[in-house]
C-alpha positions in Angstrom: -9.2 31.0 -95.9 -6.5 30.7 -93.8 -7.3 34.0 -90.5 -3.5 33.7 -89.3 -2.0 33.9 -92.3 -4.2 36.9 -93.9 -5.7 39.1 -91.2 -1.9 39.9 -89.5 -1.1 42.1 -92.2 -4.0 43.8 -93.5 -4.7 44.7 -89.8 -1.7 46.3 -89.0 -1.9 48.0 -92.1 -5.3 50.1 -90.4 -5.3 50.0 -87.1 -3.9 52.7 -84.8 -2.3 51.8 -82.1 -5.2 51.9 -78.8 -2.8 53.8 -76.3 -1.2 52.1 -73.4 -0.7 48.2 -73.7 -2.9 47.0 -71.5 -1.7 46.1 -68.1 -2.6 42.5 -67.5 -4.5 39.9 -69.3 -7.8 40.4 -67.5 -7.2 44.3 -68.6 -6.5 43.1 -72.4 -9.9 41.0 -72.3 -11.8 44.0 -70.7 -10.3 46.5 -72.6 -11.7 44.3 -76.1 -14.4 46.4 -77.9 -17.3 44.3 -78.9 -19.6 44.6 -81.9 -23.4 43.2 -81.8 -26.0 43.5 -84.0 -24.0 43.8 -86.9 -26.5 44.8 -90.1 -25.6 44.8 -93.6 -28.1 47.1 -96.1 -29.9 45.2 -98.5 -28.3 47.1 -101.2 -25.0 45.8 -99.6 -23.6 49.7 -99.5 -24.2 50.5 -95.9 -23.2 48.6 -92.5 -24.8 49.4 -89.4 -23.7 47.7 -85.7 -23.4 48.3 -82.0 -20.3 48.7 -80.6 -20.4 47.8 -76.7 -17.6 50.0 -75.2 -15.8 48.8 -71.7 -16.1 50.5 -68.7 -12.3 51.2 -67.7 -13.7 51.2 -64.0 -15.4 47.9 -64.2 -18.4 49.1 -63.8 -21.8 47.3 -64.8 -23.0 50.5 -66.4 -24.2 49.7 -70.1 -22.3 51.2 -72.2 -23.1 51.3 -75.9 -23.4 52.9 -79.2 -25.0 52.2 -83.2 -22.9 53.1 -85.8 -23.5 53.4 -89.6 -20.5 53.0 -92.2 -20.3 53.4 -95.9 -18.7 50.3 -97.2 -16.5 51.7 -99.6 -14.6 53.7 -96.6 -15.6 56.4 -94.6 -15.8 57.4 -90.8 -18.4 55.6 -89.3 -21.4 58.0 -88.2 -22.8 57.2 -84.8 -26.7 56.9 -84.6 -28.1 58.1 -81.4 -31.6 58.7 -79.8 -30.5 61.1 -77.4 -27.7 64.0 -77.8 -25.0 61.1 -78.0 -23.2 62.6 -74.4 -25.4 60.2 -72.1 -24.7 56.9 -72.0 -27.6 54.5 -73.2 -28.2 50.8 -74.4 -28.7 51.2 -78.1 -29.3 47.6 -80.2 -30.7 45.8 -82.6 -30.3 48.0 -86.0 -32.6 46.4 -88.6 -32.4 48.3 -92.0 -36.0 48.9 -93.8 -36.1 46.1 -97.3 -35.9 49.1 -99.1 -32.8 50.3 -97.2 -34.0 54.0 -96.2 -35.0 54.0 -93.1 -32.4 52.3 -89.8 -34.9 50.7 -87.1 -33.6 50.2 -83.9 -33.9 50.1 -79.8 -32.4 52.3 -77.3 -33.1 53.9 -73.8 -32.4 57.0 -74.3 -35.5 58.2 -72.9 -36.3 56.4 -70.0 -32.9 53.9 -68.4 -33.8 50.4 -68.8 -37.5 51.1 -70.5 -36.4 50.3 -74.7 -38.3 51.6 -77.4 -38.6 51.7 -81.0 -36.8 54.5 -83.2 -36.6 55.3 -86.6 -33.8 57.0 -88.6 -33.8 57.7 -92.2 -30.3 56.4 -93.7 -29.5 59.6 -95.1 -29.5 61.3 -91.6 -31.1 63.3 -89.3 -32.8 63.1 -85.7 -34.2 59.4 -85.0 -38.1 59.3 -84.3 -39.5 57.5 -81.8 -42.0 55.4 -82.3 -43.1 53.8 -79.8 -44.3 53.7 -76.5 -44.0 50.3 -74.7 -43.5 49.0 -71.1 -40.8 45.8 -70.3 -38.0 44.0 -72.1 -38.0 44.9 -75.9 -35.7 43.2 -78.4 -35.1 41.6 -82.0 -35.9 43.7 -84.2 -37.4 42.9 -87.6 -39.2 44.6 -91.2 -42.3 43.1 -92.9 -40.7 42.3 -96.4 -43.6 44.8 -97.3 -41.8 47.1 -95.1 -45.1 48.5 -93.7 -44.5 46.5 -90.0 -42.4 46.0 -87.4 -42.5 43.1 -85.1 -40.5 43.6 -81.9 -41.1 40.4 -79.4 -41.9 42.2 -75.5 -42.2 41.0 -72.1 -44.6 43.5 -70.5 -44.0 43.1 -66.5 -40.1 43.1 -66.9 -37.5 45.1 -68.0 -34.5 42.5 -67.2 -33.1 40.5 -70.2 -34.7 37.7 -70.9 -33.3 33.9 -70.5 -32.3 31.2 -68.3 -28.5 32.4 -68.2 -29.6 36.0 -66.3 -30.2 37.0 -62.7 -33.5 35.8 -61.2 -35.7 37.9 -59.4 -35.4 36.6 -55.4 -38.8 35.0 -54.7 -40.5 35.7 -51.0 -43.6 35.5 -49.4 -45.8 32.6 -50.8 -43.8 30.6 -54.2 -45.7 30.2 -57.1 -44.7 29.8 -61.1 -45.0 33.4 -62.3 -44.2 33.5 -66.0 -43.1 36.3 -67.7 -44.7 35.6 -71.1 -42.7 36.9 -74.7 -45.3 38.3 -76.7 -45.2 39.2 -80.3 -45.8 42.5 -81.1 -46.3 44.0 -84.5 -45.5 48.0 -85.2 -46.8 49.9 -87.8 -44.0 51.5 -89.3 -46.0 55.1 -90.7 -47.9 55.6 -87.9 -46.3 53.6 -84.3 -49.7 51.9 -84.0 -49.0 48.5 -81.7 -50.8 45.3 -81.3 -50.0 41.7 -79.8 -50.0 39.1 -82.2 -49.7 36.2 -79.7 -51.7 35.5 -76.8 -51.2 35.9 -73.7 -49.9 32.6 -72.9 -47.4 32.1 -75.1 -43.9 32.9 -75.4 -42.2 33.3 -78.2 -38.4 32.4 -78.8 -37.3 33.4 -82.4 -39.6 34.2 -85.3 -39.4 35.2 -89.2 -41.9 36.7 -91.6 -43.3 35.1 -94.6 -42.3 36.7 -98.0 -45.8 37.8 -98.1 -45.6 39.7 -94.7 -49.1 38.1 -94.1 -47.6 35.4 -91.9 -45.1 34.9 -89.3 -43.3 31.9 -88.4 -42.7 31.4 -84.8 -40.9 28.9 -81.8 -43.1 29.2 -79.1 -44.3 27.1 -75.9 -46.5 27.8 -73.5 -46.2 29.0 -69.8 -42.6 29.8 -68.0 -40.1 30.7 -70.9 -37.3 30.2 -69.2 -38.0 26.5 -68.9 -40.4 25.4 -72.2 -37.8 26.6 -75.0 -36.8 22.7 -74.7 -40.4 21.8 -75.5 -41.1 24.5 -78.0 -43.1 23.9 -81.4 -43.1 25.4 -84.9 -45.9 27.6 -85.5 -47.4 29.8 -88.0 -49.0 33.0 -86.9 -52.1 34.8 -88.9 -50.1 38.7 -88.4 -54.0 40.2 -89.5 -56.0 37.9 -87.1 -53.5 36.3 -85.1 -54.8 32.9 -85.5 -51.9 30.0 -85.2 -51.3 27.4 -86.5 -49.1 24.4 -85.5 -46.5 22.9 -87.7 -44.1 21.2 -86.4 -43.9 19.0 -82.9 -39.5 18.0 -82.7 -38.6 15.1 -81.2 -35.8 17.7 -80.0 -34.6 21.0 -79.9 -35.6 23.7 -82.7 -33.8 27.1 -83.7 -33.3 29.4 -86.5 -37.1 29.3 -88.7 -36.3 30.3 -91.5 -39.1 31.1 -94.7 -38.3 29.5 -98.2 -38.4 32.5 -101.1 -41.8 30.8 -102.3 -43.3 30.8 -99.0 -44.3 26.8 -98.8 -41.9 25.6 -96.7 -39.9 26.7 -93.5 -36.3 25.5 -92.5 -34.8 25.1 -89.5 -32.1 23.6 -87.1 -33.4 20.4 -84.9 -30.9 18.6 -82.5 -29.9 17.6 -79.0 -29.3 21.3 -77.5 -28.6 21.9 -74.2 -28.8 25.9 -73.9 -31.3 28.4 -76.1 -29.1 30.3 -78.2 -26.5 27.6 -78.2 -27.8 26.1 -81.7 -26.8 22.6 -83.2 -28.0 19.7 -85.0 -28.9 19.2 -88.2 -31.4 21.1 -90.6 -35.2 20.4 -91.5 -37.7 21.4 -94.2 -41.4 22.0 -92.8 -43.7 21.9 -95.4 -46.3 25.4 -94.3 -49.4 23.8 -95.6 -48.7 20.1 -93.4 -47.0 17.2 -94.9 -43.9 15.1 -93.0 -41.1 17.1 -92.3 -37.6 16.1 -93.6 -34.0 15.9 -92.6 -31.7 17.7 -95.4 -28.4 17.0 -93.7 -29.0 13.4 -92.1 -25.6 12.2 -90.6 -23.6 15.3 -91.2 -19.9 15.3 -89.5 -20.5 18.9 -88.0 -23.4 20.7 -86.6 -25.3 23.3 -88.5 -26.0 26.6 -86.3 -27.1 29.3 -88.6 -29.5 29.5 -92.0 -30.2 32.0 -94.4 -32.1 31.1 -98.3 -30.4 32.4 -100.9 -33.4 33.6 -102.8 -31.9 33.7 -106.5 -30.9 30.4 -106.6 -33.3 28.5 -103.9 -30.5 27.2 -102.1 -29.6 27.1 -98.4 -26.5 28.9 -97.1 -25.5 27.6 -93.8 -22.9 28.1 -90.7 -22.0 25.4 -89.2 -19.5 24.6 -85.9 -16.8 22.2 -87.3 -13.6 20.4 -85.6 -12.8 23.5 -83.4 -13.7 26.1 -85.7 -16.6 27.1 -88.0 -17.7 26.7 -91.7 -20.3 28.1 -94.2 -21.3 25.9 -96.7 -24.4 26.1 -99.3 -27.4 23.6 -99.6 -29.2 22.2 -102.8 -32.1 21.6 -101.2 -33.6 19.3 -104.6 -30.1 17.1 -104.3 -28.8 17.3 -100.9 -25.4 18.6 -102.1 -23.3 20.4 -99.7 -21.1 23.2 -100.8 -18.3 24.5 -98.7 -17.7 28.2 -99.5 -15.2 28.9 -96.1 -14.1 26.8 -93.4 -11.0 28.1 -91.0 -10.1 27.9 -87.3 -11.9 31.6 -86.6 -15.0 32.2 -84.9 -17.8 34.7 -86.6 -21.1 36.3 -85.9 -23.1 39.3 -86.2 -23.7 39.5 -82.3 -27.1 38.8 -82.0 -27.2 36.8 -78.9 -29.7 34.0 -79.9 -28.1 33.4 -83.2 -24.3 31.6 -83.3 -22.2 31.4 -86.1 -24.7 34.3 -88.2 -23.8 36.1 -91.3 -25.5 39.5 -92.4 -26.3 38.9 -96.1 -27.1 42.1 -98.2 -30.5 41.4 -100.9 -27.8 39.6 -103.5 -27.3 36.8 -101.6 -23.2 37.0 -101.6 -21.9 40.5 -100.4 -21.9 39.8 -96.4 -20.1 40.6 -93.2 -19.0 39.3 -90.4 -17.5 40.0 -86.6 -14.0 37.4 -87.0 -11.5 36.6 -84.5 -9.3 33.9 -83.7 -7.0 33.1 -80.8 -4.6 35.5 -81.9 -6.9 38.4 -83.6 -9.4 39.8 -81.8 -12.9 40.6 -82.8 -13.3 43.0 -86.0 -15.6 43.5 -88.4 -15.2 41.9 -91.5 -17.0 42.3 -95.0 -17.0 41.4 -99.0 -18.0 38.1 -100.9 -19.5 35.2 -99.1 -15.7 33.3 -97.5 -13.7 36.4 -99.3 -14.1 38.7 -96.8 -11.6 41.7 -95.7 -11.3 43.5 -92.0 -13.6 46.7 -92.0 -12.9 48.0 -88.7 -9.6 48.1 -86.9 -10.7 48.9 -83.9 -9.1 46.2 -81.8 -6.0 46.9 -83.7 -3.9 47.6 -81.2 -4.5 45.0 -79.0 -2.4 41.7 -78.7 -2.6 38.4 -76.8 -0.6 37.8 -73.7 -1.3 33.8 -74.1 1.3 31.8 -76.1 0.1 30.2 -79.6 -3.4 27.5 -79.9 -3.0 24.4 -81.5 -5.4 21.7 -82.8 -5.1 18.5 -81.6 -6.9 15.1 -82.2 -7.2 12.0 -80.2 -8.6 8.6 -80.2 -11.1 7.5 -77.5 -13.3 4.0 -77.7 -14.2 4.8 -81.2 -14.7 8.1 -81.1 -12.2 11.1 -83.1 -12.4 13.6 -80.3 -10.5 17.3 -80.9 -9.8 19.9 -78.8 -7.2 23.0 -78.2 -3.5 23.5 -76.4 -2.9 26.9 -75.4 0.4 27.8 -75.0 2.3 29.4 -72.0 3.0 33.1 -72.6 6.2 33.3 -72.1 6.8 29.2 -73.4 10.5 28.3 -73.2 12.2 25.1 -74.5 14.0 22.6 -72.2 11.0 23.8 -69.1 8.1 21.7 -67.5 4.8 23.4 -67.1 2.0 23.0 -65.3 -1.1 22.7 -67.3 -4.5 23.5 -66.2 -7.8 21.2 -68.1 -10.1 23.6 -69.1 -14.2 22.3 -69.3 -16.8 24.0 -71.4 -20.1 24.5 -70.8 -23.3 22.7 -72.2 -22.5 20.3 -72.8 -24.1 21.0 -76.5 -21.4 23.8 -77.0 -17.8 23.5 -78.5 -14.7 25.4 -77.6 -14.3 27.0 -80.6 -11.1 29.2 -81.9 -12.0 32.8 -81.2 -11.0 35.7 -79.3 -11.7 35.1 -75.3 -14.2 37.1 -73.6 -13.8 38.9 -70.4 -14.5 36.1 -68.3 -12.0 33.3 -70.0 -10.3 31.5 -67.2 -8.2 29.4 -70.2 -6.6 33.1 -71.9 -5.6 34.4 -68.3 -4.2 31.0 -67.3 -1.8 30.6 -70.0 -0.8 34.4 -69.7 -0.1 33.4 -66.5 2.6 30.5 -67.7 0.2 27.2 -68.1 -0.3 25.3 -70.7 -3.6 25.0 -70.8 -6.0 22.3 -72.9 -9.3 22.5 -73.7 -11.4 19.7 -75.2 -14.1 19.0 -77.2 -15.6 15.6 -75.7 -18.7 13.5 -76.9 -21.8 15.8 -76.0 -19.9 18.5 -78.1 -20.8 19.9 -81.1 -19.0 20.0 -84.0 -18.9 16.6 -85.0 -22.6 15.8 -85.9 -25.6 14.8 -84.2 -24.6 11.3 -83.4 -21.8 12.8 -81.7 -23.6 15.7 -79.3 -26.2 13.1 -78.7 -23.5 10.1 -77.3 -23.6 11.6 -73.8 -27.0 11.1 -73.0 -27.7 9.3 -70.0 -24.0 9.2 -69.2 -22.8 12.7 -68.0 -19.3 12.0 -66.4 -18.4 8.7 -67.9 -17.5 9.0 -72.0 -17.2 12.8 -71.8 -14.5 12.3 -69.0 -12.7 9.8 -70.2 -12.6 11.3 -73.4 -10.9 14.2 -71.5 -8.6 12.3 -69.7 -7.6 10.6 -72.7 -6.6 13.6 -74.3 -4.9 14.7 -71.4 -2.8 11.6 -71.7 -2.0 12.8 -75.4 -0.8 15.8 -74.4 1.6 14.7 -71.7 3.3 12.8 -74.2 3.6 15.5 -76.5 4.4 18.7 -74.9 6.6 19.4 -71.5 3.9 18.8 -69.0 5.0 18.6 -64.7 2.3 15.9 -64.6 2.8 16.8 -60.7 1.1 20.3 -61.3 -1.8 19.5 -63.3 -5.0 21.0 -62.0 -9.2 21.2 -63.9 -11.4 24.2 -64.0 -14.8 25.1 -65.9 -18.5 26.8 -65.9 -21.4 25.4 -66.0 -21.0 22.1 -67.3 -17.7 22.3 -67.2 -18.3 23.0 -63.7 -20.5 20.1 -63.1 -17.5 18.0 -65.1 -14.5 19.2 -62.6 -16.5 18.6 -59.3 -16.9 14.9 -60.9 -13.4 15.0 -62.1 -12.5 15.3 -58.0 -14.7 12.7 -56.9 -13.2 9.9 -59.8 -9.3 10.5 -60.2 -6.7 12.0 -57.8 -4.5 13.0 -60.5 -5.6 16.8 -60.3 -3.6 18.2 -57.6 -5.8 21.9 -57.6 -9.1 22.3 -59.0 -11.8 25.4 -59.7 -15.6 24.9 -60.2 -17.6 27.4 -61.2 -21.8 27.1 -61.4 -21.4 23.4 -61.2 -23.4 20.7 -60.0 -23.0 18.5 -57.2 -26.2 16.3 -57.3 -28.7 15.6 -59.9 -31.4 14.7 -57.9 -31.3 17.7 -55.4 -30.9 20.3 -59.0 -33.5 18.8 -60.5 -35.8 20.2 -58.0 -33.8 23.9 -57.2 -33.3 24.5 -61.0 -35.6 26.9 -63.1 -35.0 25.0 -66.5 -35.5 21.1 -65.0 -37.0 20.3 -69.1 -33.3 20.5 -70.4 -32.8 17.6 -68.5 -35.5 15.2 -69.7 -34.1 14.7 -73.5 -30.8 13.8 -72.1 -32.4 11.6 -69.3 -35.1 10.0 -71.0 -36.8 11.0 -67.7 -37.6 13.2 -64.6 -35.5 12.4 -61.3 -38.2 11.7 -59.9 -39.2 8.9 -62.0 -35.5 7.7 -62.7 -33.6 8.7 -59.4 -30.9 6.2 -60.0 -30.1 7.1 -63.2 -29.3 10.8 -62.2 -27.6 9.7 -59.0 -25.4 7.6 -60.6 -24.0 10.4 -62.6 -23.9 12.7 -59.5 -20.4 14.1 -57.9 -22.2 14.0 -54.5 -22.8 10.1 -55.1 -18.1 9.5 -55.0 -17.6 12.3 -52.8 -15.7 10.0 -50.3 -13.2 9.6 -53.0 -12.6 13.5 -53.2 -9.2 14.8 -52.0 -8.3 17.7 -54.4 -8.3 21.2 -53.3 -11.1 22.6 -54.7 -12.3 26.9 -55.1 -16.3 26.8 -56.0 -17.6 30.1 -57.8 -21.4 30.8 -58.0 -23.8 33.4 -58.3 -26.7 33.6 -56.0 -29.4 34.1 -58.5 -28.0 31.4 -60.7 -31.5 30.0 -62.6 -29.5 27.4 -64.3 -27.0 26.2 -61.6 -28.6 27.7 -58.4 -25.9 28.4 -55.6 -27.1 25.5 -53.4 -25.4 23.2 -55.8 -22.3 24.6 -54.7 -23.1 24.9 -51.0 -23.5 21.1 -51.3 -20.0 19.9 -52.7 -18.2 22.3 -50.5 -20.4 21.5 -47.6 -19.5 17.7 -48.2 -15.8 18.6 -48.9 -15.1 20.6 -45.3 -16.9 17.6 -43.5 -14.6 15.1 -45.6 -11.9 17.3 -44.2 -10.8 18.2 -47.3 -9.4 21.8 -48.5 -12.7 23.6 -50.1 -13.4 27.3 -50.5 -17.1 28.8 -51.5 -17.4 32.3 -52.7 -21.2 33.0 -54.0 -21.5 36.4 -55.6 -24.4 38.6 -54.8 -27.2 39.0 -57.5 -25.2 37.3 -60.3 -27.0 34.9 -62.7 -25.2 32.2 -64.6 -23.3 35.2 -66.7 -22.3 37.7 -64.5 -23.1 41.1 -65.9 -21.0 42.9 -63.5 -17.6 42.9 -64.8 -15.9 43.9 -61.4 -17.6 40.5 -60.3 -16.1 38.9 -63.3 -12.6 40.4 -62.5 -12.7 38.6 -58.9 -13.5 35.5 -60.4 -10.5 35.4 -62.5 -8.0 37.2 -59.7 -9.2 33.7 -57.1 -9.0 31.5 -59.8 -4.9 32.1 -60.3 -4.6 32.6 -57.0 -6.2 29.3 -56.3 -3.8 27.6 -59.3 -1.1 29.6 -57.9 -0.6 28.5 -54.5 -1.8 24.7 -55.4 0.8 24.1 -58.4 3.3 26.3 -58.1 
């Protein structure tokens, strides 16, 4: 299916125009309504999802609401624990396997404190049943439908995971973990029991199809750190005896339960963030036996997994050359069958699970949330790779960048591909300057969707760059082999992958090469404090959460495991290796102007990382700005935060390459 050539019209043929135009690109990206938790009914008549509605005021204030829709048409009906006029989180619909009852989590009752309600699909007043203390999330039925398992952190109510806001530590430092505990709800009666111990967290989960077992990913001691270590195991949900599985020589995600309940698939690969899934996908035997590899050597990375239980096969997402793809597996034969493929990006907004698809009891009838760089986020729905838009809710809405194109390079053996956004307002017969754009990772891959809030690449070509974004080795989308070829070599292929496609596109479109400056997050902000310290050929540059020396992040860092698979070691037992791949170790050969963003309760890119490069940069004599935001993680969460960091970062580009 080809998005740009479909969605155009059937969109404009149901969407009503959302009031003003918005008044800048920042305001278009913040004014985007979001959809999460998006929940088709096993019968395949009913879609439930959460809508996440902007704060005009930027405001951190959650805002959001569940809503049920008919899918032969219809007004949606919002689902509310309280009287629907306070604002609350509300998330996670999960629809009972006999499609009556709507399960889901709000705090309605108590800000911040989640619990458990229940709603019959017909109607009426949700019930609440539960009672629990902490974080609360994923939501999931027993195929009995008798039980509920929720996953709960007890002694905290802030989001879990190594991309939010730490808690400032004082006094005398010690590894307190919040551990993820299983917890199973009886669905009649509210009744609540741990299924795990106390020890152990507990990533992702599914149920057996005899709803007397529960498959989990688990580790034990701080989860923010151990996902990169964590094991396949099975949990007894009567006794709560486990049982191990599966030890990876990697990274595992997505366990998911065969129809006949002997085996359990799943994702294993090189992946560099939880929730950020790639590799390729496994079958565990559940009674022991050797695992093995049903996609060995795939060109693309597989993200998401659901069995299709009438025929026994594997349906699968997958990231793929800058866009996404779902394809079906015969497990028996190994063939792959593509169903949809397109330069679009689709989920159902559940956080820890890319590239997902809600699939009704049949196996086929499915929706999506779809967007591309030039239509934003709606929800689609129909046959498996036939779907049509649902919602128009974003219909209104229209980008201020110029037009995306793919592009594909050569470099030392390697196909690499990557993105050229377009000036807004793109003339013929003008040079522009164009700004390199870095994701994050570096498992990740820019893929073609509509830009969050906080996309420095949208606003910059609004704001008349060209704009190019690449998907270097360490990427996925490409394969295993491919994600994997940066190990023990951040800044060298990756880089000069980048630069080469750099070179590409300054002999293809009208580039000033004179204005050409590098910004990204993350790894992408670890990747332009390097690009400083190894070229001069950037004449402005803008790091944000990067990192300036290995050795020193290896010790401030919460999540110092991600670094050992890519490594092959600690710092401490390998210091050259990481220093070699350090900014801090060329920073004599930095001249660039350089803005560096943080937050200062960054677990995954701590603040002093940033302090460091711009320390060294001032003392160099060279021109450096710092601006650390106060109790931001490595995703900000308060969008008038996020606003500032785009407002300094074209002010930076601005006055550097105009």
């Amino acid at each position: 299916m080809n998005l740009a050539r479909i969605s155009a019209a059937a969109l404009l043929l149901t969407s009503p125009h959302l009031g003003a135009a918005p008044k800048s690109t920042a305001d278009l990206l913040f004014s985007t309504r979001w959809f999460r938790g998006l929940e088709l009914a096993p019968d395949g008549r009913h879609v439930a999802w959460v809508e996440d509605r902007p704060n005009a005021d930027r405001t951190p204030t959650e805002n959001s609401a569940l809503y049920v829709r008919d899918m032969e048409g219809g007004q949606p009906r919002r689902i509310s624990a309280g009287d629907g006029t306070v604002l609350a989180a509300e998330r996670d619909p999960a629809w009972s396997p006999d499609g009556r009852q709507l399960a889901f989590l709000s705090d309605a009752a108590q800000k911040q404190q989640r619990q458990l309600y229940l709603v019959p699909a017909s109607g009426g007043r949700p019930r609440c049943l539960t009672h629990l203390k902490g974080y609360v999330a994923h939501v999931k039925w027993s195929p009995d439908g008798g039980t509920i398992a929720v996953l709960n952190i007890a002694d905290s109510t802030a989001a879990a995971g190594a991309v939010e806001a730490e808690v400032q530590k004082s006094g005398e430092v010690g590894e307190h973990a919040f551990e993820e505990r299983l917890l199973l709800v009886d669905a009649a009666t509210g009744v609540t029991r741990a299924v795990t111990p106390a020890d152990t967290y507990v990533y992702e989960f599914d149920w057996a199809p005899d709803s007397r077992r529960i498959a989990i990913i688990s580790a034990k001691g701080n989860g923010d750190n151990n996902w990169w270590v964590a094991r396949l195991q099975v949990v007894d949900a009567a006794s709560g005896e486990m049982r191990e599985l599966f030890k990876p020589s990697t990274q595992i995600a997505v366990p998911r339960w065969a129809p006949d309940g002997r085996s359990v698939a799943l994702i294993q690969g090189l992946m560099s963030d939880a929730g950020s899934t790639g590799g390729e996908i496994w079958l565990v035997p559940a009674d022991g036996g050797a695992p093995r590899n049903l996609t060995p050597g795939r060109g693309s990375s597989p993200a998401w997994l659901a069995w299709e239980s009438r025929t026994g096969g594997l349906l699968f997402s997958e990231s793929a050359d800058g866009g996404s793809a779902v394809c079906e597996l015969d497990v028996g034969t190994g063939r792959v069958t593509p169903l949809w493929a397109g330069d679009a990006k689709f989920d159902c907004g559940l956080g820890t699970e890319m590239l997902s698809i809600s699939l009704a009891r049949d196996g086929k009838t499915s929706a999506v949330v779809l967007s591309s760089f030039d239509q934003p986020p709606e929800i689609w729905a129909g046959p498996l790779g036939k779907w049509a838009p649902l919602t128009s809710l974003n219909g209104g809405l229209r980008r201020s960048w110029g037009r995306s194109e793919k592009i594909k390079w050569k470099s030392e053996g390697f196909e690499v591909q990557g993105w050229l956004m377009y000036p807004g307002t793109f003339e013929q017969g003008r040079r522009y300057p164009l700004i390199v754009s870095i994701h994050g990772g570096p498992a990740a891959q820019a893929i073609a969707g509509w830009p969050g809030p906080g996309s420095f690449a949208a606003v910059l070509a609004a704001e008349g760059y060209f704009v190019f974004v690449a998907n270097p080795r360490g990427s996925y989308g490409q394969g295993e082999a491919f994600t994997a070829a940066n190990k023990r070599d951040f800044g060298y292929g990756d880089f000069r992958d980048i630069m080469a496609g750099l070179d590409q596109v300054e002999r293809t479109v009208p580039i000033d090469e004179s204005r050409v400056g590098v910004t990204g997050w993350s790894y992408g902000g670890y990747l332009t404090m390097w690009a400083v310290t190894q070229t001069g050929r950037f004449r402005a540059a803008v790091s944000g959460a990067g990192v300036a020396n290995l050795l020193s992040y290896y010790g401030e860092n919460q999540i110092d495991e991600w670094m050992i698979p890519y490594f092959g070691a600690s710092a401490y037992d390998d210091p050259a290796g990481y220093a070699r791949c350090s900014p801090i170790t060329f920073i004599k050969n930095a001249h660039t102007p350089t803005l560096i963003l943080a937050g200062d309760s960054d677990k995954e890119c701590p603040a002093p990382q940033s302090y460091e490069f711009w320390h060294a940069l001032r003392t160099l004599g060279v021109e450096a700005r710092l601006v650390v935001y106060a109790n931001e993680g490595h995703h900000f969460n308060n969008p008038a935060d996020a606003q500032d960091l785009l407002d300094r970062t074209v002010d930076w580009f601005g006055t550097h390459l105009r």
